[in-house]
C-alpha positions as CSV (number, residue, x, y, z in Angstrom):
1,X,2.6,-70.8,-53.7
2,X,2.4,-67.6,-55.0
3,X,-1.2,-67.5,-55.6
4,X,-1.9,-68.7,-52.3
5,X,0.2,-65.6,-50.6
6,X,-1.8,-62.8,-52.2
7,X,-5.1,-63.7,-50.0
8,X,-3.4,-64.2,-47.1
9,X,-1.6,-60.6,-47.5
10,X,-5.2,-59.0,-48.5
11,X,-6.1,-60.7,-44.8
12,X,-2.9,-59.2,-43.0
13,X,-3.8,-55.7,-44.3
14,X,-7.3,-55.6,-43.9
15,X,-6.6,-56.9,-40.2
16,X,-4.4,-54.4,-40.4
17,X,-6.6,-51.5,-41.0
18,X,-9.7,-53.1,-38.8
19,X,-6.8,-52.8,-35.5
20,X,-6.2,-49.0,-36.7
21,X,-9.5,-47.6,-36.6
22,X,-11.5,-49.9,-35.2
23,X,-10.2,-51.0,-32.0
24,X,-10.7,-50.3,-28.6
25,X,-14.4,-50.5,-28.6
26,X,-15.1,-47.0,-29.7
27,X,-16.5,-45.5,-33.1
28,X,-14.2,-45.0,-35.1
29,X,-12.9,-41.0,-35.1
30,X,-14.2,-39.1,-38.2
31,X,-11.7,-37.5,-40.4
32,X,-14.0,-34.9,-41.8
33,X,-14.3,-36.7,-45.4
34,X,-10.5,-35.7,-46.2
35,X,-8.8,-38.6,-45.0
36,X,-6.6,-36.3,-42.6
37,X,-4.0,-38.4,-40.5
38,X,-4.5,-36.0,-37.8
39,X,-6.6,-38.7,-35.5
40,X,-2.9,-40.3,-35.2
41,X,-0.8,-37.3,-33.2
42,X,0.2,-37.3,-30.0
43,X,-2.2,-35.5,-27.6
44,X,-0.8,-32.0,-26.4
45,X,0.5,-32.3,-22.6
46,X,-2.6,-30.2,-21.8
47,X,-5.0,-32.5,-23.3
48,X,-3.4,-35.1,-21.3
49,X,-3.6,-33.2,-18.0
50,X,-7.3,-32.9,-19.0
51,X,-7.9,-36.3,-19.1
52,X,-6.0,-37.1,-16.1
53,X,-8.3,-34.4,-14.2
54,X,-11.1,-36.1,-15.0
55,X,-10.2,-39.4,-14.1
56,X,-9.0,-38.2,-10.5
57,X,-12.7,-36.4,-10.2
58,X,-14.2,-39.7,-11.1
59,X,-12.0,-41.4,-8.2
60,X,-13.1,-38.4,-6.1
61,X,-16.5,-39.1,-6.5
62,X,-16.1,-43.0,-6.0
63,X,-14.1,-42.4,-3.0
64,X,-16.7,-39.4,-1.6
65,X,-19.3,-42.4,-1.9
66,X,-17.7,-45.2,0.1
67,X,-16.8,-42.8,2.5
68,X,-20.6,-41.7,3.2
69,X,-21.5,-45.6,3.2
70,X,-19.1,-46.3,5.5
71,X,-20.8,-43.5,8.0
72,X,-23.8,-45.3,7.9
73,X,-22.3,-48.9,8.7
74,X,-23.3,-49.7,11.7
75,X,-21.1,-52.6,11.7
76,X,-17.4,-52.1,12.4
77,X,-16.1,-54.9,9.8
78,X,-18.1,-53.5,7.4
79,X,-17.6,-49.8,8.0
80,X,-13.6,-50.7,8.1
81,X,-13.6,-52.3,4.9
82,X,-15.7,-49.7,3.6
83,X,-13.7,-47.1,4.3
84,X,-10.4,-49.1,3.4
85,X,-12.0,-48.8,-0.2
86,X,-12.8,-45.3,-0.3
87,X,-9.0,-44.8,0.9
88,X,-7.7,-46.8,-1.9
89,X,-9.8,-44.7,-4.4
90,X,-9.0,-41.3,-3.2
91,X,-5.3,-42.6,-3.7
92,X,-5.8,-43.7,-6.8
93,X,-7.1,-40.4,-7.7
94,X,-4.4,-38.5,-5.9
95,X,-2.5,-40.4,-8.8
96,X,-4.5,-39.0,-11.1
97,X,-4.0,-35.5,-9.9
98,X,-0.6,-35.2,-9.3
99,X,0.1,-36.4,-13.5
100,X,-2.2,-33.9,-14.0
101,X,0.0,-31.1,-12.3
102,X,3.2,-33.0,-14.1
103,X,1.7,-32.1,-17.3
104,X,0.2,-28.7,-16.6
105,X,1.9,-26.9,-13.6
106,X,-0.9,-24.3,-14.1
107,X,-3.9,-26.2,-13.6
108,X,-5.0,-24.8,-10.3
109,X,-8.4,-27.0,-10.3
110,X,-5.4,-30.0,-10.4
111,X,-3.9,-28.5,-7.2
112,X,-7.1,-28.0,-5.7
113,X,-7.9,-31.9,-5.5
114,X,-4.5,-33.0,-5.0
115,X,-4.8,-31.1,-2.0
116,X,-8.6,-32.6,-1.3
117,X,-7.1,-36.4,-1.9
118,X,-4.0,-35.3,0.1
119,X,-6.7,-34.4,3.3
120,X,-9.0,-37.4,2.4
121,X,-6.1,-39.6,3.5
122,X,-5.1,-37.6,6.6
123,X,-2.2,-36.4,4.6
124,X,-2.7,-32.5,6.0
125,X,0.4,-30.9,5.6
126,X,0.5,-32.1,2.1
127,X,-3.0,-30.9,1.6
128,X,-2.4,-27.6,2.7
129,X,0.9,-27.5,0.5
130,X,-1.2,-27.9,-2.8
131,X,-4.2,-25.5,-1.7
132,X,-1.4,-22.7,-1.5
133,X,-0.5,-23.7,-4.9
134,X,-4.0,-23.6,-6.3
135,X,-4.4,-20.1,-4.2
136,X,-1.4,-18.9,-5.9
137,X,-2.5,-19.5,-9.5
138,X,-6.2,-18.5,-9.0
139,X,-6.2,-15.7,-6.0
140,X,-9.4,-16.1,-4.4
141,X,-10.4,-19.8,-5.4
142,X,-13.7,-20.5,-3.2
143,X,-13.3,-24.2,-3.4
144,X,-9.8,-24.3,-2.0
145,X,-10.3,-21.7,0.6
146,X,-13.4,-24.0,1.6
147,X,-10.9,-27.3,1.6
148,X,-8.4,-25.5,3.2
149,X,-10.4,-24.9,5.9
150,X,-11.4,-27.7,6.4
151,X,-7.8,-29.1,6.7
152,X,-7.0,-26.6,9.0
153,X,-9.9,-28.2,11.5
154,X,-7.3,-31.4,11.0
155,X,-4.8,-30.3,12.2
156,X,-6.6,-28.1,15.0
157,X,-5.6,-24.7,13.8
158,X,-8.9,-22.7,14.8
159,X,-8.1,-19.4,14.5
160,X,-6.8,-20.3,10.5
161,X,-10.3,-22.2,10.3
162,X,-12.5,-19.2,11.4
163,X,-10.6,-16.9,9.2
164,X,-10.8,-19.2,6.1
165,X,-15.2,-19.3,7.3
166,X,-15.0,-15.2,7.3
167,X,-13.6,-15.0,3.7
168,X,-16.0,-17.5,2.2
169,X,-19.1,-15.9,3.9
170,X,-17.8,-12.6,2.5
171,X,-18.2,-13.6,-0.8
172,X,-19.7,-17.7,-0.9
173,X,-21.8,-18.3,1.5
174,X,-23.2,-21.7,0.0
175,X,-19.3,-23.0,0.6
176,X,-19.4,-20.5,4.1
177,X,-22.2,-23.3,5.6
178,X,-20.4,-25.9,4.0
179,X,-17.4,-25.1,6.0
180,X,-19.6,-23.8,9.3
181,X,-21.5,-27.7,9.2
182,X,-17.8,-29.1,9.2
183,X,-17.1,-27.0,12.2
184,X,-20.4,-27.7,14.3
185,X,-19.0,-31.6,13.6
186,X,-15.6,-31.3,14.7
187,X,-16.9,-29.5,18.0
188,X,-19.3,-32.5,18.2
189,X,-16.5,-35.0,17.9
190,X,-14.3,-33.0,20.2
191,X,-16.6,-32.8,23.4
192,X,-16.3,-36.0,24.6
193,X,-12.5,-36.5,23.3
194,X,-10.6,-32.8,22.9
195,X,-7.3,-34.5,22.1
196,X,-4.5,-31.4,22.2
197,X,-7.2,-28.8,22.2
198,X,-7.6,-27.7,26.0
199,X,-10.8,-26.9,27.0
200,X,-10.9,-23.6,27.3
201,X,-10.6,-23.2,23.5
202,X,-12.8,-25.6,22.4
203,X,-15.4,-23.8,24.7
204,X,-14.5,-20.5,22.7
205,X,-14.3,-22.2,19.2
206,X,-18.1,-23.9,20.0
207,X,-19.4,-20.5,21.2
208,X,-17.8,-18.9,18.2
209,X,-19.2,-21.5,15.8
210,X,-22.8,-20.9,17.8
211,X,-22.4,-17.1,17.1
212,X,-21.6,-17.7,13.5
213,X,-24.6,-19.7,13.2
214,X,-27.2,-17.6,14.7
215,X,-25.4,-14.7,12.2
216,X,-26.2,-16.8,8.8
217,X,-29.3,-17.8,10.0
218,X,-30.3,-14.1,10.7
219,X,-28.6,-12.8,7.4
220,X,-30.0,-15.4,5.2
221,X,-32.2,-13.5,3.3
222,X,-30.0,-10.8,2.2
223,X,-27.6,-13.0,0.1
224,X,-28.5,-13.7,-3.8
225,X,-29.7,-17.2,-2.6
226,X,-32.1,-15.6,0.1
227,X,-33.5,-13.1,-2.0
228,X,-34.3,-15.6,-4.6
229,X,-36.2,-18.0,-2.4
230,X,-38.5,-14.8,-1.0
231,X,-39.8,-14.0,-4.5
């Protein structure tokens, strides 16, 4: 009996070992020739945040997909179910980023997509709430003053719109067009069906988005962009 045991407890602890390090599919992490046992702590909060970013950018991009498919459906089963997907990825991801800002209050690129998930589900107020918070950490963060504008346009605030297009052509304007193409749809969308908007200022927003137009188009070549296309 006792010779038999001493193979099978060389098996347990080689099986052992094999389920330490080589597990999960991966390589198994280097330990720089020491041995260190380092591999084994717990990641840092951060790290984890990290991680959690970039699995919510992943579901951003998954859901930013669908969603252009499902413009192109042409029929409405198809585009529905389509678009049902792309909603259950941006909530997944909205997961994603709200551990994220668990772990690390002070990621503002965190805040910034909880507040892009948040909109991407028709969650506006909510979206708005977490652009503020991304503004607060980074003052001056293109990419949130771009999405906030663009959940502004949700909820038909045009005057916050326009003013969030005036600070991005001031100092982005590749984000500034982004922002101006959003507007020239939701005037498109808004003709035949204004909803709350009277008419009267959707005619001023369109002729202020026309203006704004004819202004970039004009200025063009004097931004960085411009000047680098002439040569």
């Amino acid at each position: 009996m006792r010779n038999f045991l001493k193979p099978v407890a060389m098996s347990i602890l080689l099986t052992a070992s094999w389920t330490a390090f080589g597990a999960g599919g991966g390589s198994m992490p280097s330990t720089g020739g020491g041995g260190s046992a380092s591999q084994f702590e717990p990641r840092s909060p951060e790290e984890t945040a990290r991680l959690a970013h970039n699995a919510g950018v992943k579901g951003v991009e998954k859901g930013d997909e669908l969603g252009a498919d499902a413009a192109r459906q042409t029929d409405a089963k198809k585009q529905q179910k389509t678009a049902d997907k792309a909603r259950s990825a941006y909530a997944t991801a909205l997961k994603k980023f709200t551990r994220a800002t668990e772990l690390h209050p002070t990621m503002y690129e965190a805040w910034n997509y909880v507040g892009y998930t948040n909109r991407k589900l028709g969650n506006y107020q909510e979206a708005l709430i977490a652009y503020d918070r991304a503004l607060n950490l980074k003052p001056g963060y293109a990419e949130a003053i771009e999405y906030r504008g663009h959940a502004y346009l949700g909820l038909n605030r045009l005057d916050d719109a326009k003013q969030s297009y005036l600070t991005l052509f001031a100092g982005n304007r590749k984000l500034a067009a982004q922002l101006l193409a959003a507007m020239q749809t939701w005037v498109g969308d808004h003709r035949g069906n204004p909803g709350p908007v009277d008419g009267a200022s959707l005619d001023a927003f369109a002729s202020w988005v026309s203006e704004r137009s004819a202004i970039a188009s004009q200025t063009a070549g004097l931004t960085r962009e411009g000047a680098s296309a002439a040569w």
